[in-house]
C-alpha positions, 0 to 999 in steps of 0.5 A: 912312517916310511918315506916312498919315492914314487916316479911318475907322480904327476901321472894318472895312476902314479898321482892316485898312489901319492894320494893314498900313501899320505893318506895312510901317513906315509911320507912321500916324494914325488918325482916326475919330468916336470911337477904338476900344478895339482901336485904343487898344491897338494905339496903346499897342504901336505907336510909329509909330500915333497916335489922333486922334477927329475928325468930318470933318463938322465942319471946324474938327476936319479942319482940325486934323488937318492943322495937329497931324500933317501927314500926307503922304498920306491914305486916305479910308475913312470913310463910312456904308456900305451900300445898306440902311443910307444908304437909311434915313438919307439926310440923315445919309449926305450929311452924312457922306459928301459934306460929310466929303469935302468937308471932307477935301479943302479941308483938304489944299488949305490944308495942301498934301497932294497924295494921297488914296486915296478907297474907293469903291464897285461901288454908282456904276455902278448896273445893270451893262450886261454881265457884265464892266464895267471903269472906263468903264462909265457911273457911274448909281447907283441907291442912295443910297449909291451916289449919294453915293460918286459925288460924292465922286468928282467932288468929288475930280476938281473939287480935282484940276483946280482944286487940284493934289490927287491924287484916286484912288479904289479901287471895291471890291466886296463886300468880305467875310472874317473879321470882316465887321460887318455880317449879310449874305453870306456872313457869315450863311451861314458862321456859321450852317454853323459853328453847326451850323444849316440856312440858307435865303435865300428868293431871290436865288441867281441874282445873280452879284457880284464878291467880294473877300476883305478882305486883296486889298481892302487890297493894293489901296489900299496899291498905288493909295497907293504909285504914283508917277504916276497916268494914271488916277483910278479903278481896280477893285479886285476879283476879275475873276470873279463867282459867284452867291449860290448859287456862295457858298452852295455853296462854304460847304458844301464847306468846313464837313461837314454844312453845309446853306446853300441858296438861292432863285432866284425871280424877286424877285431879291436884296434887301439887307438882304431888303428893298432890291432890288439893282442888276444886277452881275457882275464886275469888269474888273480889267485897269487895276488889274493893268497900271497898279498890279500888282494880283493878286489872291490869293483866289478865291471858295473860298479866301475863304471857307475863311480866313474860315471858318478865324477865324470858327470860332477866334472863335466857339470863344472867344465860347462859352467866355466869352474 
């Protein structure tokens, strides 16, 4: 049994990996500005999960972290996420994500923790140069978020060669299922299908993107975090394939009878949050994940959508009966 520290445990993704490291046995602390109600209560079931509230911006709090658990690896989940939202608060995203990163790594250097699984992002590569791209692809962010997850990766490349550290980063890809936090595809399209409501997106249909369901997301990270020896320090943790925005509007309504989710394909193309244009994508090479970590990934577009459909509708049955 191994003790993981994971940052960002309060998060969307960084919950669900708490989740399954103790599931396998692992014992886990979970750190985050501020503890979560959810995860206080999955603290009080579970012997091997210990809480610790921390701001990575503040060193002396990092540091302790280290000195009063002493993990022996940790998973670096924390991060303000999204296009839209770094874009709107870049001096904030910097302090969080850089400095944070920053943060983390000289506190495993003083306390001799080798390993860190970093998650970063598709958002580092910027405008895809082909419909499939694997790691090599020149990483030319076009986003602020993107600009900081690419720090963060050579900052973790910097404590590797000069500190010994372990520096590995996962780049996910719009990550989706049940629960996603924020209101973006295909989240908007399957409840709005489950309501029983017609949905139109104006444009933005013909950006194919690779889409990685959340439980695939996670075997990922915990597969980067258990390998022995690394030869690599990036790894694309996705699908492989890329259906467009239309594909996922589609696929919403083979899986919900009566749904009406359509989409635009002007020549605007798609825009997070309806106002930030989006870097050109595609999918995903996922060969190095498969032959280096025995990546597999277990959801296509369709399957995906119809287990996130699957809990969406339990949970907006008991929202609706006031449970």
């Amino acid at each position: 049994m191994k003790k993981i520290l994971v940052t960002g445990a309060c998060g969307w993704l960084g919950a669900a990996i708490v989740r399954a490291l103790l599931a396998r046995g692992d014992a886990v602390v979970a750190t985050d500005l501020a503890i979560s109600p959810a995860m206080d209560a999955l603290a009080r079931d579970q012997s091997r999960l210990t809480t610790a509230a921390a701001d990575l911006g503040e060193w002396p709090q990092v540091a302790r972290l280290f000195e009063q658990h002493r993990p022996d690896a940790v998973v670096h989940a924390a991060a303000i996420v999204g296009v839209v939202q770094c874009a709107d608060i870049p001096i904030k995203v910097h302090r969080v994500n850089v400095e944070g990163s920053i943060n983390l790594f000289e506190s495993m250097r003083i306390a001799g923790v080798k390993r860190v699984v970093h998650i970063s992002t598709e958002e580092t590569y910027g405008d895809f140069n082909a419909e499939r791209i694997d790691e090599e692809h020149p990483q030319k962010p076009v986003s602020i978020y993107g600009a900081t997850k690419l720090a963060v990766e050579h900052l973790g490349r910097v404590y590797s060669r000069d500190h010994g550290l372990e520096c590995v980063n996962v780049r996910t890809c719009w990550v989706y299922g049940p629960h996603l936090p924020r209101l973006r595809v295909p989240r908007t399209f399957i409840e709005a299908a489950l309501r029983g409501e017609p949905h139109h997106l104006p444009e933005g249909g013909e950006l194919a993107v690779d889409q990685v369901y959340i439980d695939d997301t996670v075997a990922g990270v915990l597969l980067a975090l258990d390998k022995d020896t690394h030869r690599f320090d990036s790894y694309n943790i996705a699908t492989g394939q890329a259906p467009s925005i239309a594909d996922v509007a589609n696929a919403v309504n083979r899986a919900i009878p009566g749904a009406r989710i359509t989409v635009g394909r002007s020549g605007e193309g798609y825009r997070h949050g309806g106002t930030v244009p989006s870097a050109r994508k595609g999918a995903l090479d996922i060969r190095r994940a498969t032959a280096e970590l025995g990546y597999r990934p277990q959801y296509d577009i369709q399957k995906g959508i119809e287990a996130t459909i699957a809990i969406t509708r339990i949970e907006m049955a008991k929202h609706r009966e006031g449970k």
